[in-house]
Backbone as CSV, one residue per row, in Angstrom:
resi,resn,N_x,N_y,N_z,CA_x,CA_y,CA_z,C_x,C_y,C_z
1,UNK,-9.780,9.901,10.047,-9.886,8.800,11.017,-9.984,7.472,10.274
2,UNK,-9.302,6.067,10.654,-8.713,5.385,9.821,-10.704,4.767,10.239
3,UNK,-11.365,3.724,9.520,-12.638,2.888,10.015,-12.427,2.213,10.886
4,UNK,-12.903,1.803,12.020,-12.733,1.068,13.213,-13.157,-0.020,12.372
5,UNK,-14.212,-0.884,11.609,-14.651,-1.932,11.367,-13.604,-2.587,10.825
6,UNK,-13.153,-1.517,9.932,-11.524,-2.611,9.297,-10.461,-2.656,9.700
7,UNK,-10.483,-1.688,10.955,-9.146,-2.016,11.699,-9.560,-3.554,12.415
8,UNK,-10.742,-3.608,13.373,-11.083,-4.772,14.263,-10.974,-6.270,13.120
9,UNK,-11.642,-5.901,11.962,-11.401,-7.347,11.049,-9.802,-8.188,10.760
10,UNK,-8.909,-6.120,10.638,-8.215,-7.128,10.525,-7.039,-7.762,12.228
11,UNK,-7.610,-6.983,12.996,-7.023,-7.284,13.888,-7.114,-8.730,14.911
12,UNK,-8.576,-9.400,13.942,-9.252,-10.341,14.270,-8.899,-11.329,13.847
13,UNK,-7.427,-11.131,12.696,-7.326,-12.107,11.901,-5.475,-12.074,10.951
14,UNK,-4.985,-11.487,12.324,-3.687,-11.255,12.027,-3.079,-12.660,11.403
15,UNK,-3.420,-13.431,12.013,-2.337,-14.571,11.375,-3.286,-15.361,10.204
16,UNK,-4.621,-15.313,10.103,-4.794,-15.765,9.198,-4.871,-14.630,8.040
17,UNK,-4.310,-13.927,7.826,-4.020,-12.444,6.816,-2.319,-12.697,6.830
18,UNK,-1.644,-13.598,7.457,0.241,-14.023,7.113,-0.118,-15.119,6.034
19,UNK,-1.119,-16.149,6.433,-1.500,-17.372,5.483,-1.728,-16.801,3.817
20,UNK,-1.899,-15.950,3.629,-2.677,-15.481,2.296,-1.375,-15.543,1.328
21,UNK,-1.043,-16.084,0.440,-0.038,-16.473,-0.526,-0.334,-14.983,-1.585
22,UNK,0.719,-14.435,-1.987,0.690,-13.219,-2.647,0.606,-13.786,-4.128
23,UNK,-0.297,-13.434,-4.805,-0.332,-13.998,-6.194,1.094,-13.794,-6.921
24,UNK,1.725,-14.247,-7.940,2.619,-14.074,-8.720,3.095,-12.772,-9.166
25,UNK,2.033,-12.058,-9.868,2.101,-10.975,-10.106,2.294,-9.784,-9.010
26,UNK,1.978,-9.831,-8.007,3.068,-9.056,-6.561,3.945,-9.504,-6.455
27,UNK,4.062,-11.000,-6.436,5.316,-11.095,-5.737,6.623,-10.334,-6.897
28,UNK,6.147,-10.216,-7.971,7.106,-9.501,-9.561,7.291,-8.300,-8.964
29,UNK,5.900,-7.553,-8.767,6.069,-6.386,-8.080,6.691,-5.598,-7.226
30,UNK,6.763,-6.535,-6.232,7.546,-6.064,-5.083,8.974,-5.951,-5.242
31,UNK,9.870,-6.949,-6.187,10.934,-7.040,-6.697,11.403,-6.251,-7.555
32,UNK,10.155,-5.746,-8.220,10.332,-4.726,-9.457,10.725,-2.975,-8.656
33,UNK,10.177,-2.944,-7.350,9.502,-1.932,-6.631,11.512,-1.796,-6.518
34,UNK,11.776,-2.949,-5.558,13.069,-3.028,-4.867,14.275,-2.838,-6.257
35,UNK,14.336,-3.333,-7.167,15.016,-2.966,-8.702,14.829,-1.635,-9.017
36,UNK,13.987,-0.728,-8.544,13.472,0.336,-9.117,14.322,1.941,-8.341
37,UNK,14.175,0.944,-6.911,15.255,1.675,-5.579,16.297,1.833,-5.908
38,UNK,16.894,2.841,-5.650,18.484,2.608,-5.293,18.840,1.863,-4.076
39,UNK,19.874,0.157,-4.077,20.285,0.307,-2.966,20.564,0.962,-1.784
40,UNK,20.035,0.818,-0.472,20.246,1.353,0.756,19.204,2.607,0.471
41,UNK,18.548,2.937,-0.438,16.908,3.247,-0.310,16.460,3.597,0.733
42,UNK,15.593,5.114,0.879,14.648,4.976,2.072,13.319,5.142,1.491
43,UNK,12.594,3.792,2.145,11.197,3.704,1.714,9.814,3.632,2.570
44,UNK,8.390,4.109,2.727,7.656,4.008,2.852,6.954,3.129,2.692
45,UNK,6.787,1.931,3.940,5.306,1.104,3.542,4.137,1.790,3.891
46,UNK,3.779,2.024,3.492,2.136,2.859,3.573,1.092,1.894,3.937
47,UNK,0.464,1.312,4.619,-0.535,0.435,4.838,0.347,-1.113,4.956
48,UNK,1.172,-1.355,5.896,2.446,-1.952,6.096,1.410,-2.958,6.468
49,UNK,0.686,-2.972,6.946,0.100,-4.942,7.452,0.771,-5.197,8.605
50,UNK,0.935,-6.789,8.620,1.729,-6.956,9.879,3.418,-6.780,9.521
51,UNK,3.805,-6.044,8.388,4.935,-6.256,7.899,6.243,-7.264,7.288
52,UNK,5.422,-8.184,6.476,5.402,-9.272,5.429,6.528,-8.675,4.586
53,UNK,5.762,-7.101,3.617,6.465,-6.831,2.696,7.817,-5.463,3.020
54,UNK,7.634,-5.347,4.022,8.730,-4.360,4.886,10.080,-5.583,5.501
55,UNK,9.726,-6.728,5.771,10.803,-7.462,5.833,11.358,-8.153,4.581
56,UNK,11.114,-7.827,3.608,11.088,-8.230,2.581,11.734,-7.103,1.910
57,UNK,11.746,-6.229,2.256,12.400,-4.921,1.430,13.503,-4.443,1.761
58,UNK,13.545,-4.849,3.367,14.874,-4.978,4.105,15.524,-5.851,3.569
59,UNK,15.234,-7.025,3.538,16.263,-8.567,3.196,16.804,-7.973,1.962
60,UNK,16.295,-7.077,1.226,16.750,-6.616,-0.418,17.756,-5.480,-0.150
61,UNK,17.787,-4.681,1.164,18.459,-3.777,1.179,17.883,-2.257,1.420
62,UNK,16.823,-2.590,1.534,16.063,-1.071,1.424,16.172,-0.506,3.173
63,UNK,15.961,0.224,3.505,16.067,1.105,4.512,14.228,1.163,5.027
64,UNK,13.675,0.712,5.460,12.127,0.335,5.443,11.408,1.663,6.836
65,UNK,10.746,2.435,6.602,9.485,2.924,7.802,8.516,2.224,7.308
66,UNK,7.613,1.354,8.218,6.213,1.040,7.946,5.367,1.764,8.999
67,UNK,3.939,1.836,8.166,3.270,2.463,8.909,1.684,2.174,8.382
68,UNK,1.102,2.264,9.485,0.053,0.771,9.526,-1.469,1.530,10.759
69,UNK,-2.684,1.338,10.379,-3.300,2.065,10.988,-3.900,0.650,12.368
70,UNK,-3.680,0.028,12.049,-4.190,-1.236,12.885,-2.802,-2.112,13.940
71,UNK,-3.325,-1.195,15.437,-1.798,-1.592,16.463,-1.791,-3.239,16.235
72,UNK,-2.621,-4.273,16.178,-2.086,-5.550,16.282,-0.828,-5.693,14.973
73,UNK,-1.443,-5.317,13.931,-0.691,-5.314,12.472,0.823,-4.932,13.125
74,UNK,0.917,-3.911,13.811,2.420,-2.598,13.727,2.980,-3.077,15.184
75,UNK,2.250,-3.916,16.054,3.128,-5.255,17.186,3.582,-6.642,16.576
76,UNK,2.906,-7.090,15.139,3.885,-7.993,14.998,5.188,-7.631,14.052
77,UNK,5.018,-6.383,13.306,5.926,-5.982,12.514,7.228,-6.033,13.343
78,UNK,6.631,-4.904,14.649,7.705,-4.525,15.542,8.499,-6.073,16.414
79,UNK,7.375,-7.119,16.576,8.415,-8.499,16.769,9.153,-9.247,15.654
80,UNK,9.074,-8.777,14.416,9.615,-9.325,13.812,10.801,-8.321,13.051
81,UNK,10.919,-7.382,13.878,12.401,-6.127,13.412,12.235,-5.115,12.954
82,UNK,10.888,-4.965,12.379,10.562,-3.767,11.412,10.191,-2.417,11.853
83,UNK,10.888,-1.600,11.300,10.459,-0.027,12.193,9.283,0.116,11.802
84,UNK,8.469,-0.193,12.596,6.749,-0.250,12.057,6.161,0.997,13.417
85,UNK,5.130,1.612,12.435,4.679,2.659,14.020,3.343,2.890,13.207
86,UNK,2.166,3.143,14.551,1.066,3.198,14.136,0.865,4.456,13.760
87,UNK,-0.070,4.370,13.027,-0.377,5.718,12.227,-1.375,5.308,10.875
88,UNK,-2.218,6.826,10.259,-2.732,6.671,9.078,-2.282,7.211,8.013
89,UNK,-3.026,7.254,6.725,-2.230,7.987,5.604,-2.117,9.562,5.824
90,UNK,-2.870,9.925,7.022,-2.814,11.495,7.652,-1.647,11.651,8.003
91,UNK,-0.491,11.148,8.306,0.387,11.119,8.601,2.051,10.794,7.967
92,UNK,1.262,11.206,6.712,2.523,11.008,5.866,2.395,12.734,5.701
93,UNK,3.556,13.369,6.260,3.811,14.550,6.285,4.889,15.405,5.864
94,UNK,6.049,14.070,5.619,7.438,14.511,4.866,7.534,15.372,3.779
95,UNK,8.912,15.673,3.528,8.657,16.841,2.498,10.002,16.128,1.788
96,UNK,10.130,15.796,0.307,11.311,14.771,0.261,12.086,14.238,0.576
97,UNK,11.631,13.089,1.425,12.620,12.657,2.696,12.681,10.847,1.711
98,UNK,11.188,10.536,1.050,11.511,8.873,0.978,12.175,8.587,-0.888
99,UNK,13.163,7.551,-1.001,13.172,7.110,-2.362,12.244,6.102,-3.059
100,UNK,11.038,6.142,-2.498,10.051,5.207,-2.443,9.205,4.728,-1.856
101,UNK,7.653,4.750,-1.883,6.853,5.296,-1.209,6.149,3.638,-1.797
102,UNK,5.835,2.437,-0.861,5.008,1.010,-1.186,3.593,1.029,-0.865
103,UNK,2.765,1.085,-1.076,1.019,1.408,-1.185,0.601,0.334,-1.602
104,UNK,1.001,-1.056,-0.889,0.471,-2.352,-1.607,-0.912,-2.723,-0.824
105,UNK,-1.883,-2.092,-1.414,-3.732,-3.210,-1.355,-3.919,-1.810,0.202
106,UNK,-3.434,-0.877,0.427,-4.127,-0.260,1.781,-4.604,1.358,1.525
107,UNK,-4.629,2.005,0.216,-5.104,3.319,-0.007,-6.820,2.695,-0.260
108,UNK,-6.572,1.729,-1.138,-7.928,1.355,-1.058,-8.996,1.420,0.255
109,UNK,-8.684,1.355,1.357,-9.630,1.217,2.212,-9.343,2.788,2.857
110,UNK,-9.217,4.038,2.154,-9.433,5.642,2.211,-10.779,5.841,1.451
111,UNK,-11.195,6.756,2.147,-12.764,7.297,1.339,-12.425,7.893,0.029
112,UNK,-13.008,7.645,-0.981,-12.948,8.167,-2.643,-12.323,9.417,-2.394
113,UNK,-13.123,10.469,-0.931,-13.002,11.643,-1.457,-11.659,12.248,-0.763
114,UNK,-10.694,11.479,-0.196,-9.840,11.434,0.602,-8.651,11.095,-0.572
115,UNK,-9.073,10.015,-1.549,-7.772,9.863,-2.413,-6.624,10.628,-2.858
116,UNK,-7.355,12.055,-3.532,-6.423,12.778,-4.538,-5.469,13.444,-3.085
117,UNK,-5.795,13.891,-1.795,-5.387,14.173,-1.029,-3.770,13.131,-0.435
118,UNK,-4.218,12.141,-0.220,-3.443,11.201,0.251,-2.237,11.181,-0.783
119,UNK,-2.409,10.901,-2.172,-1.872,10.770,-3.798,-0.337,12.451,-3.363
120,UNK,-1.495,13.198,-3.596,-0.518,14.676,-2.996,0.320,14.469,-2.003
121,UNK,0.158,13.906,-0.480,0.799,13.825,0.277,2.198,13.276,-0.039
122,UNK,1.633,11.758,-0.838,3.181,10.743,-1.232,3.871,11.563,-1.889
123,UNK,3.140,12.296,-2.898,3.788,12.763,-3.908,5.033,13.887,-3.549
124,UNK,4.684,14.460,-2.286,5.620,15.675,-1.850,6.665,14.897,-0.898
125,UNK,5.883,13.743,-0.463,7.030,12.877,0.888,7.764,11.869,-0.237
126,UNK,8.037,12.430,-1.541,9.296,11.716,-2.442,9.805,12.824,-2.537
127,UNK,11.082,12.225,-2.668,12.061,12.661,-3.316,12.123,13.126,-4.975
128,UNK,12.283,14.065,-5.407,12.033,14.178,-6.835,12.641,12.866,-7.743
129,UNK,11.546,12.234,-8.360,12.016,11.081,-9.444,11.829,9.874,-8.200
130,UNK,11.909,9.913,-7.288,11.359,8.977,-5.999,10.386,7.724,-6.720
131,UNK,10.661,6.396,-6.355,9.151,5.507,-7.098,8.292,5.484,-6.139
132,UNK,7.156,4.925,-6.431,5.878,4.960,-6.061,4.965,3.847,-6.460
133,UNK,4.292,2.602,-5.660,3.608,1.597,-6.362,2.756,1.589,-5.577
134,UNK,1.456,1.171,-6.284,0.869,1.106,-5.971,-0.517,-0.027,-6.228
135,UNK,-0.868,-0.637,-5.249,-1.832,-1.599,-5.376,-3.287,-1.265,-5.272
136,UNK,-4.298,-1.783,-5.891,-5.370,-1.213,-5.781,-6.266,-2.385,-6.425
137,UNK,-7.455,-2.515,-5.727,-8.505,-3.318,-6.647,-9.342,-2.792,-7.749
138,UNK,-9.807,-3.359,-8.656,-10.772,-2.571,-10.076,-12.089,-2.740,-9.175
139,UNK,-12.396,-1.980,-9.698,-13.735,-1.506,-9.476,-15.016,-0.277,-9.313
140,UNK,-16.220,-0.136,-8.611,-16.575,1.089,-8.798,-17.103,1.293,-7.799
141,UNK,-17.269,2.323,-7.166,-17.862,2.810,-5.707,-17.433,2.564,-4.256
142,UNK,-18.024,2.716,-3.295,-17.430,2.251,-1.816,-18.775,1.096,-1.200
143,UNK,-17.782,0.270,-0.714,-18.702,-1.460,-0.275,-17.924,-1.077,0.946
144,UNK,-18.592,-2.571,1.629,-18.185,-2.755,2.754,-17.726,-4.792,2.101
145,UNK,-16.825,-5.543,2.469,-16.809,-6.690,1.836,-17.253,-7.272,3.203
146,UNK,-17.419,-8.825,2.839,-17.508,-9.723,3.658,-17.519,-9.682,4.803
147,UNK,-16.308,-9.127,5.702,-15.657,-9.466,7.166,-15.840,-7.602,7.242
148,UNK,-16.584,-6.714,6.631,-16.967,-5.332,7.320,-15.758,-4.440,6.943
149,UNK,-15.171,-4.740,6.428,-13.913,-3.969,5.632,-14.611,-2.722,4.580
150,UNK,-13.819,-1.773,4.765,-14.584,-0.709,4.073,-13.763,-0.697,2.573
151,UNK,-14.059,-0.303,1.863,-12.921,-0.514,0.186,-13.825,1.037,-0.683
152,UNK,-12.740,1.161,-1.528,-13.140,2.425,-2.198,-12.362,1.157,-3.847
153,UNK,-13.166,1.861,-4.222,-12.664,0.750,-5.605,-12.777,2.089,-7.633
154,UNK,-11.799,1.723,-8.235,-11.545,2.648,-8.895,-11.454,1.877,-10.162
155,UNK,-11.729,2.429,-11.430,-11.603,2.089,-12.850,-9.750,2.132,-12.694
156,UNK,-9.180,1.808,-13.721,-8.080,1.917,-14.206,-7.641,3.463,-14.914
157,UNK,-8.810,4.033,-15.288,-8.668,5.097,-15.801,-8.905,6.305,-14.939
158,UNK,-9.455,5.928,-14.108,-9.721,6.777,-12.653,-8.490,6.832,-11.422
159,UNK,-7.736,5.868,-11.746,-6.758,5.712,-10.939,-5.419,6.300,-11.718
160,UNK,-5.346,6.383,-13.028,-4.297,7.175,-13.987,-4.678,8.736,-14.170
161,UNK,-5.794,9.214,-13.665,-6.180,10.583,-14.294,-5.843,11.200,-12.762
162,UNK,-6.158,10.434,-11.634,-5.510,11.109,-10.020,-4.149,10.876,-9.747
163,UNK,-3.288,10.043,-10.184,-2.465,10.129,-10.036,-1.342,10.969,-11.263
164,UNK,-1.919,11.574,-12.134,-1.613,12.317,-12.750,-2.029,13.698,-12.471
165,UNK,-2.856,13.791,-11.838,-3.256,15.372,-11.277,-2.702,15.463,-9.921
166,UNK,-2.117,14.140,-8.945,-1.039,14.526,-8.151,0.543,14.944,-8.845
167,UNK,0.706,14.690,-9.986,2.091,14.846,-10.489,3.224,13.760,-10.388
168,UNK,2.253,12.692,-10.380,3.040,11.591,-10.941,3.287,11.188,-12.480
169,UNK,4.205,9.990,-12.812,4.407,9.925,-13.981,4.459,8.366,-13.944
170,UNK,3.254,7.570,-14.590,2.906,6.292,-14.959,4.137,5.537,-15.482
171,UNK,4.535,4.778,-15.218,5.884,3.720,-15.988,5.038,2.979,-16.677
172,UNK,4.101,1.911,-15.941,3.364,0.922,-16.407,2.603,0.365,-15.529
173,UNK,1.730,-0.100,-15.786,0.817,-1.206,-15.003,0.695,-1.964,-15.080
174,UNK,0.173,-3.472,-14.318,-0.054,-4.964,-14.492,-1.673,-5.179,-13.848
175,UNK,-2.427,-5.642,-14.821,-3.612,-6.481,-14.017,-3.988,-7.933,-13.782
176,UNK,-4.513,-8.911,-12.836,-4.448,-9.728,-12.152,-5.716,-10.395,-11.057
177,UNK,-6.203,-10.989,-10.978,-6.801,-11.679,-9.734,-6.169,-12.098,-9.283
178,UNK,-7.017,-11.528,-7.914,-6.355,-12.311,-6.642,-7.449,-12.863,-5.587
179,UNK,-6.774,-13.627,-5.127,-8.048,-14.007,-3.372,-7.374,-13.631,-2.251
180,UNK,-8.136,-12.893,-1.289,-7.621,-12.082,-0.300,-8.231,-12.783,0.493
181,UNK,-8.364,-12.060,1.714,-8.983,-12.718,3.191,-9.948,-13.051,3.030
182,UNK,-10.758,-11.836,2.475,-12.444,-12.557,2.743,-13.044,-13.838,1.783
183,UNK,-11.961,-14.372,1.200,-12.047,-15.397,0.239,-12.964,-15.274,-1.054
184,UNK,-12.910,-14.176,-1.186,-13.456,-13.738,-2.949,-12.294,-13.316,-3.893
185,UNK,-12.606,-13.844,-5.303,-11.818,-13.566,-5.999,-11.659,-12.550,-6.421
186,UNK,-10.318,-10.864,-6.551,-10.775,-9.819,-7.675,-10.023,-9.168,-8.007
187,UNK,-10.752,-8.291,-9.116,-9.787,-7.638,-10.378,-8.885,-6.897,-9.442
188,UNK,-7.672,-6.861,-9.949,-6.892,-5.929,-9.256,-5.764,-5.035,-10.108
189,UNK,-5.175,-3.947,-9.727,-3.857,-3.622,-10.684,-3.276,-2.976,-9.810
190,UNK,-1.728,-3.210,-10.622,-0.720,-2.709,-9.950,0.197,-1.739,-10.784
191,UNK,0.398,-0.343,-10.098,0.945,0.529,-10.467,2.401,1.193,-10.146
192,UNK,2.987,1.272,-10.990,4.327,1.615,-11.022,4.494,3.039,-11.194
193,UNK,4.818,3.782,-11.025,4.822,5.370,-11.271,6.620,6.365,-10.460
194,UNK,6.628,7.575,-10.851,7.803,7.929,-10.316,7.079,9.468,-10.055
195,UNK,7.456,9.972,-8.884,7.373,11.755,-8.929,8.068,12.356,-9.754
């Protein structure tokens, strides 16, 4: 069950969550993600938002499902073109169907003990050699931030040893600050990987 507190925060704050400028280092990312695709690509936004980076993957060519646990988020996707449908990471159920699976800043808000589970799921809903990125903040334990948002937060080395016991294969990583909604600054990294 996705947290009601962080669905309502962010549903409280759809357009000021469009305002949030993507640091540099995503915006590389996301481009790197789309370079990484094969043209005409079918990809997974996993924690799609209001679908920012699903129209964005389209404009590149990608073939986009988003999927988003918060209905305000997955009504503006859907006004702005995007096959967006509500749902949680319980619901990634495919069996190599995507060439790329986008996990930008939304596994984080899954319970610790829910991770390696979710990790497995993507991992079987690729396509063999399929990419996989993934966003995540540094850190340690489960908070609640500012605006009641729930976060699960992971070392760098904690986040390479599960996604290696799902049967992924690391390309590289980038780390970075950023300022998000609740207007704090933090560590973050971004992961590149392939099934």
């Amino acid at each position: 069950m996705p947290d009601q507190k962080t669905i309502e925060a962010y549903t409280n704050r759809v357009a000021d969550y469009l305002k949030i400028p993507l640091p540099p280092e995503q915006l590389e990312a996301r481009q790197a993600f789309v370079d990484a695709v094969n043209t005409g690509g079918y990809v997974l936004d996993l924690g799609s938002g209001p679908g920012s980076d699903s129209a964005f993957l389209m404009r590149q060519g990608l073939k986009v499902r988003a999927l988003d646990a918060t209905p305000a988020f997955v009504e503006h996707a859907r006004n702005n073109g995007v096959d967006a449908h509500l749902g949680t990471f319980d619901d990634v159920t495919e069996i190599s169907e995507f060439d790329g699976v986008y996990a930008s800043f939304s596994l984080l808000h899954a319970p610790r003990a829910d991770f390696p589970r979710h990790l497995s799921a993507i991992h079987k809903a690729l396509k063999p050699g399929g990419q996989f990125f993934l966003g995540m903040k540094l850190g340690t334990g489960e908070h609640r931030d500012d605006l009641d948002r729930y976060y699960s937060y992971y070392s760098e080395d904690e986040i390479s040893q599960a996604l290696s016991k799902a049967g992924f294969t690391i390309d590289r990583t980038e780390k970075g600050v950023g300022k998000g909604l609740a207007g704090s600054y933090d560590g973050f990294i971004l992961v590149f990987a392939h099934a």
